[in-house]
GUTILUM-622621 format. One record per residue (C-alpha): residue number from 1; chain; z, x, y. Coordinates in Angstrom, 3 decimals. Layout:
SITE; NUM; A; Z; X; Y
...
This chain:
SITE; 1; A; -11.266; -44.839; 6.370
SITE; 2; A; -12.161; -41.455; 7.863
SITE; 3; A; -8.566; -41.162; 8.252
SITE; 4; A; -7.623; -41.071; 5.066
SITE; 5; A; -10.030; -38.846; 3.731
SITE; 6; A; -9.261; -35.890; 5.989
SITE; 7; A; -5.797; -36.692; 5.552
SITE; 8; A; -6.669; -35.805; 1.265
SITE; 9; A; -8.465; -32.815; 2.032
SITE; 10; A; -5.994; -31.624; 4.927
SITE; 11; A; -3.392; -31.548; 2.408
SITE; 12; A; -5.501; -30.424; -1.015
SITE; 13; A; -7.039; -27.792; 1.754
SITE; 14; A; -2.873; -26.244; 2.684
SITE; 15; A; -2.226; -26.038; -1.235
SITE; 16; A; -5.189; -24.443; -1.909
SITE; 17; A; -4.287; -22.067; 1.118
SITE; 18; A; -0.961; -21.833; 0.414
SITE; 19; A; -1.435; -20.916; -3.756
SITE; 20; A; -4.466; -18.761; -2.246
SITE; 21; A; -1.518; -16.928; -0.124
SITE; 22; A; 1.153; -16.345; -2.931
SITE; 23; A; -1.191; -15.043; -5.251
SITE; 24; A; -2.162; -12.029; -3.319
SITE; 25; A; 0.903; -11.625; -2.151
SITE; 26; A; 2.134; -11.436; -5.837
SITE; 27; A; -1.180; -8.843; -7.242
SITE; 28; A; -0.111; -6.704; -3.503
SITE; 29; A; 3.596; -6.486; -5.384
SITE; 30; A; 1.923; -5.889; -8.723
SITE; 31; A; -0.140; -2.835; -7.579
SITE; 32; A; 2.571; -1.656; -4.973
SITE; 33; A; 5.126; -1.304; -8.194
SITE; 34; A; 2.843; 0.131; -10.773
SITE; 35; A; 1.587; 2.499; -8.368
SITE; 36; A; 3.652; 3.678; -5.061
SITE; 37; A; 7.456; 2.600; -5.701
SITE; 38; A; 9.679; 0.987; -8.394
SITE; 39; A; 12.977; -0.009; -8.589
SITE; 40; A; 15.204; 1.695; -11.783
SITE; 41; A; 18.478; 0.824; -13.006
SITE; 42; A; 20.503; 4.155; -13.944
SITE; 43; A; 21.363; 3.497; -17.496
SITE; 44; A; 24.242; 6.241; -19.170
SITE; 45; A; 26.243; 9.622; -17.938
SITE; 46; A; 23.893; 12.371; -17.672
SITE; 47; A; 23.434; 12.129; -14.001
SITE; 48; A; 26.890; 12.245; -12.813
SITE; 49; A; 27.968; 12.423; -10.135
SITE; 50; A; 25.137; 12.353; -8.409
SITE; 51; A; 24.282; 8.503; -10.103
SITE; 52; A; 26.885; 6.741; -11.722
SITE; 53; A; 25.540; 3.968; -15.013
SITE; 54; A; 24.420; 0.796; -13.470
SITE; 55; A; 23.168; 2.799; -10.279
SITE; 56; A; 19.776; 1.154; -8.202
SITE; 57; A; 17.357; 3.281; -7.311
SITE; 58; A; 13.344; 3.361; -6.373
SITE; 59; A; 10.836; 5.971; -7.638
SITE; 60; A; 7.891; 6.604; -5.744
SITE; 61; A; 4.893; 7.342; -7.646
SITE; 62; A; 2.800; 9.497; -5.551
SITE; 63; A; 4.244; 12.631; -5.289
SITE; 64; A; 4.082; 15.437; -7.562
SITE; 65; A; 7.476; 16.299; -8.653
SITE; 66; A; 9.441; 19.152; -7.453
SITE; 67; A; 12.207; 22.035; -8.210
SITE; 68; A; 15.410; 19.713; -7.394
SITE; 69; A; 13.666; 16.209; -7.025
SITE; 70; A; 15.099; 13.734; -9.774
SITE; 71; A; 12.736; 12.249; -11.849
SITE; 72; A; 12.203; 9.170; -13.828
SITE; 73; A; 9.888; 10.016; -17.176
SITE; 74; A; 9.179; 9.098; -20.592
SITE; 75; A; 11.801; 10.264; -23.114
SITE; 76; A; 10.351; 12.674; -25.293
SITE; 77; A; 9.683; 11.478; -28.704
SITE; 78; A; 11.807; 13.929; -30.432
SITE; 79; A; 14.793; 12.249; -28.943
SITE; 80; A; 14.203; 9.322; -31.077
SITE; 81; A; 14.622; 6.957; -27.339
SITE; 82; A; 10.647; 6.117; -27.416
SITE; 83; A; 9.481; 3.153; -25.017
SITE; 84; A; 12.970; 4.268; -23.027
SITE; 85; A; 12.871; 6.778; -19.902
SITE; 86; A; 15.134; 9.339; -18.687
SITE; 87; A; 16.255; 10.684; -15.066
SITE; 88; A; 17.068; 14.196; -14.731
SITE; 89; A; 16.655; 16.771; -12.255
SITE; 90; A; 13.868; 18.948; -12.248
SITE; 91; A; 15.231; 23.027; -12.718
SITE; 92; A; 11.800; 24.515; -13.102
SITE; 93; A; 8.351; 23.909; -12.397
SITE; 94; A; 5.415; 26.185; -13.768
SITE; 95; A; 5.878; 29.399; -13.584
SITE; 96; A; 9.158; 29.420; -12.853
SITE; 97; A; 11.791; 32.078; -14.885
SITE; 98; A; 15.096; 30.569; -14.945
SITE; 99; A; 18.360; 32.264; -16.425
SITE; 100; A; 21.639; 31.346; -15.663
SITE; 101; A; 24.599; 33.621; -15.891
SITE; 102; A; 28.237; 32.833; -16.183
SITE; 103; A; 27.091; 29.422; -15.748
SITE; 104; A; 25.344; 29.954; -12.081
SITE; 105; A; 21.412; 29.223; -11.806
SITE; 106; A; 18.734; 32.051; -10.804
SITE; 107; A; 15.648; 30.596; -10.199
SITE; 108; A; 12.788; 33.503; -10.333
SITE; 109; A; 15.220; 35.908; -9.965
SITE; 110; A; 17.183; 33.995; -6.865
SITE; 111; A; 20.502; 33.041; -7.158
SITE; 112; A; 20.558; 28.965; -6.285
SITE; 113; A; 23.865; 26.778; -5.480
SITE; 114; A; 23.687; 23.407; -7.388
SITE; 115; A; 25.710; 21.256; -4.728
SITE; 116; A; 24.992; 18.628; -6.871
SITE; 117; A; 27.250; 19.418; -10.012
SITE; 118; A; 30.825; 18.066; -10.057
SITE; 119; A; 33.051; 21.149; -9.014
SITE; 120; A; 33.656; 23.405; -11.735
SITE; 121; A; 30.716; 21.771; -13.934
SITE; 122; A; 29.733; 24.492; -16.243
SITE; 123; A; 26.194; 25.016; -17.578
SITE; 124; A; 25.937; 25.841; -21.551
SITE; 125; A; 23.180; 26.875; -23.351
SITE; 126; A; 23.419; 23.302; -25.097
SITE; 127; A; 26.286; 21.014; -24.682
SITE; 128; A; 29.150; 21.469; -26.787
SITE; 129; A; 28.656; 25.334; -26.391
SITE; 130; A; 30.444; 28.399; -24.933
SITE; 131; A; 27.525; 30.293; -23.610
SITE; 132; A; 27.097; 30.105; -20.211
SITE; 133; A; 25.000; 32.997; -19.846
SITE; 134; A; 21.540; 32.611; -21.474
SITE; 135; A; 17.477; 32.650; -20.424
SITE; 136; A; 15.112; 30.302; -20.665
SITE; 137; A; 13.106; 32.309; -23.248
SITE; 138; A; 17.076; 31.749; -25.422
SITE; 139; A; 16.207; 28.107; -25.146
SITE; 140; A; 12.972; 27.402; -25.271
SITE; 141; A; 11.311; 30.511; -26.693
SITE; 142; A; 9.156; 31.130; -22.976
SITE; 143; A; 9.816; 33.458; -20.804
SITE; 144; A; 8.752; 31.073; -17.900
SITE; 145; A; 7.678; 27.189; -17.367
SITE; 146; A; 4.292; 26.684; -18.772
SITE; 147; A; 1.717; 25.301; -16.511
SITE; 148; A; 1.854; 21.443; -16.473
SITE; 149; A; 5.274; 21.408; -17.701
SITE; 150; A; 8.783; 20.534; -15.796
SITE; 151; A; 12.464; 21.876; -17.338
SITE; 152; A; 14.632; 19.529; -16.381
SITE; 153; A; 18.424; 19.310; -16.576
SITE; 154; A; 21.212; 16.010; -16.495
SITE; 155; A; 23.703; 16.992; -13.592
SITE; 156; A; 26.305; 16.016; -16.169
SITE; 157; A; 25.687; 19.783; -18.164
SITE; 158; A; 28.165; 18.527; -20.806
SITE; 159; A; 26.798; 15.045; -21.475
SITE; 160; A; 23.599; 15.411; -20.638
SITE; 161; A; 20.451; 15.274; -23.193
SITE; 162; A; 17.701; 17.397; -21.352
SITE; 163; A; 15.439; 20.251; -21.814
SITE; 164; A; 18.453; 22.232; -23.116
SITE; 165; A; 17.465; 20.218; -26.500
SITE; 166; A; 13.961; 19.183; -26.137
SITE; 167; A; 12.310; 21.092; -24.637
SITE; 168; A; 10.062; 21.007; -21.229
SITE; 169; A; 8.635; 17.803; -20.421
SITE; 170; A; 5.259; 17.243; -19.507
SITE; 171; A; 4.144; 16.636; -15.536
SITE; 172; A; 1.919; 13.405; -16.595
SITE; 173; A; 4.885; 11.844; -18.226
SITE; 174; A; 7.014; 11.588; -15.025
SITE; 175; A; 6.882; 7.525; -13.826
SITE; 176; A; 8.105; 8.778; -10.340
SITE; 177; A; 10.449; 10.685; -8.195
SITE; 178; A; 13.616; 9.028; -6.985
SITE; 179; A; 13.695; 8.741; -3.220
SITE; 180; A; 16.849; 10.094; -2.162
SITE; 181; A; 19.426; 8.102; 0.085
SITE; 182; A; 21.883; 10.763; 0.029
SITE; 183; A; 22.128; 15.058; 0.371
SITE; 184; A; 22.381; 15.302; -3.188
């Protein structure tokens, strides 16, 4: 009879374990993705070529963002895509000046080469535009980034919605940075 009974608990003692085991394994995964890394399907145009639509990718959560880093964030409100988030490339990051003439990007007065634009990719004031030579005080009425803020440009200048149209995007409303398998 002894048998038996330590046969019962034997067995109601593994499930125990075992349910025990898969949820902490599961609340591990739950606090790993909300805050260190998370996986994000690349949704539209604006970040060719670097990402084509339907792209995977993981954001990491931890690090503050950076000039060149691509970022995942909340789409600003005035783009009427609320509850939806964007990736773009970050330009500028406080303080920054940024200009661009004949289409080529100066970065606090430093001429930069963006690799990562298809070759010949022209940047325009706003998409649809001729004006390839303009400041960031033309677009956004400030002479440099504010503090806490992030300009932030699609690497697809001609079908890309970015700070060109609304504006600079606030640092606390980045989800993550994508962690880069590639030079780009």
């Amino acid at each position: 009879m002894t048998d038996k009974v330590k046969t019962k608990k034997s067995i109601t003692y593994q499930i125990v374990s075992w349910l025990l085991v898969i949820v902490v394994a599961f609340a591990v995964a739950m606090l790993v993705r909300t805050f260190l890394v998370a996986p994000v399907k690349v949704d539209g145009r604006s970040m060719e070529p670097t990402y084509q639509d339907g792209n995977h990718l993981f954001i990491e959560k931890i690090t503050k963002p950076d000039r060149f880093d691509k970022v995942v964030f909340d789409a600003p409100t005035s783009t009427g895509d609320e509850g939806s988030y964007f990736i773009k490339r970050v330009i500028g990051v406080s303080g920054d000046k940024i200009e661009f003439k004949d289409s080529k990007l100066y970065v606090n007065g430093k001429k930069y080469k963006e690799d990562y634009l298809a070759k010949g990719m022209p940047t325009y004031s706003q998409p649809g535009s001729n004006r390839s030579t303009f400041t960031l005080k033309d677009i956004t009425g400030h002479e440099k980034v504010p503090k806490g803020k992030l300009f932030v440009l699609g690497d697809n200048r001609e079908g890309s919605m970015d700070s060109r149209m609304f504006g600079f995007i606030d640092e606390s409303a980045v989800d993550g940075v994508v962690i880069s398998f590639s030079k780009k």
